[in-house]
N, C-alpha and C positions, 0 to 999 in steps of 0.2 A: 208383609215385608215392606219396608222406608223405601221408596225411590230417594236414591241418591243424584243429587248434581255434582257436575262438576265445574269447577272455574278454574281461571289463571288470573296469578297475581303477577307483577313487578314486583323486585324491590332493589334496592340499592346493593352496590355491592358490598359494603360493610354488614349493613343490615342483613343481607344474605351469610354471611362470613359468621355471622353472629348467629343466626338465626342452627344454622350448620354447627356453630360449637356448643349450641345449646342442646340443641338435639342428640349429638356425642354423648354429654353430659350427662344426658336423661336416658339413653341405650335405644332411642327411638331415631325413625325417619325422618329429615325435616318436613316434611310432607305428614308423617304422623303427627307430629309436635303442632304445626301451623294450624291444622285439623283441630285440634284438641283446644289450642287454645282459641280458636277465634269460635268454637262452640261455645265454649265456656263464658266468651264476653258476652254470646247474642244473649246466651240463656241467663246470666244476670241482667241482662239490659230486660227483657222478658219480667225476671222475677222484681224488678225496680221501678215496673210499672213505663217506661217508654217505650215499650214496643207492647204492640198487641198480645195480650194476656191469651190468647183462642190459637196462637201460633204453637204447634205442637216441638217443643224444645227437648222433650226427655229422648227422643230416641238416641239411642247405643249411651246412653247416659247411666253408670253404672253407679251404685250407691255403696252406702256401707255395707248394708245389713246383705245386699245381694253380694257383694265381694265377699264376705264374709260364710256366707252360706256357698256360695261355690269352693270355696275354699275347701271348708269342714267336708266336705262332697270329693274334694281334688280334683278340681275343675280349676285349671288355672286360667286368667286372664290375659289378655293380649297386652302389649307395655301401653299402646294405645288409650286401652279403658285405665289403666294406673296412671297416665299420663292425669286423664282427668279427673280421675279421684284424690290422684295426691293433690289436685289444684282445690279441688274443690272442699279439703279437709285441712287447707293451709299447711299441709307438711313436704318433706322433702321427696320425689316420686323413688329415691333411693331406698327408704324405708318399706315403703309396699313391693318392690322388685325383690328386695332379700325375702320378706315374709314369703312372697309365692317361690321364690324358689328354695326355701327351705321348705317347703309345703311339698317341692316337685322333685327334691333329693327324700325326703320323708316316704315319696309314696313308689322311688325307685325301689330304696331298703326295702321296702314290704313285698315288692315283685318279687326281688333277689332271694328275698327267705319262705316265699311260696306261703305267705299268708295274705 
């Protein structure tokens, strides 16, 4: 298991205001949201070649092909990991939030009719 750190940022109160409407937007924490993204910057800076290539950037770093196979499984994802993936597949994180929960209304139905 990752040892996690943790920090404290500033930020403006706009920025903040901002920061807060975004994360609304997206059905996440700002504290999920701020996570998600300032992962996503290291680990391009990483895959861009500035930063140390030996720095391990993938943890909680969820991909397609595993969002996809969890899925098929009904293994739902945290908005968290879709936070990152919608980023990282340039689409909107609204799109992957409906998929998983039609995946998570899909696998209510099959409870309910005891299949």
């Amino acid at each position: 298991m990752a040892v996690v750190r943790r920090i404290s940022i500033s930020l403006g109160q706009g920025q903040y205001k901002a920061l807060v409407q975004w994360s609304e937007k997206e059905g996440v924490s700002p504290t999920t949201l701020a996570t998600s993204l300032l992962t996503a910057s290291i680990r391009k800076e990483v895959e861009d070649g500035r930063l140390n290539p030996d720095l391990d950037t993938s943890e909680n770093q969820p991909d397609i092909k595993d969002f996809l196979d969890r899925l098929a499984r009904g293994e739902l994802p945290t908005n968290g990991q879709l936070v990152v993936l919608a980023h990282d597949l340039g689409i909107r994180t609204e799109v992957l939030l409906e998929l998983r929960d039609r995946v998570q209304l899909a696998n209510k139905k099959e409870k309910s009719n005891g299949t």
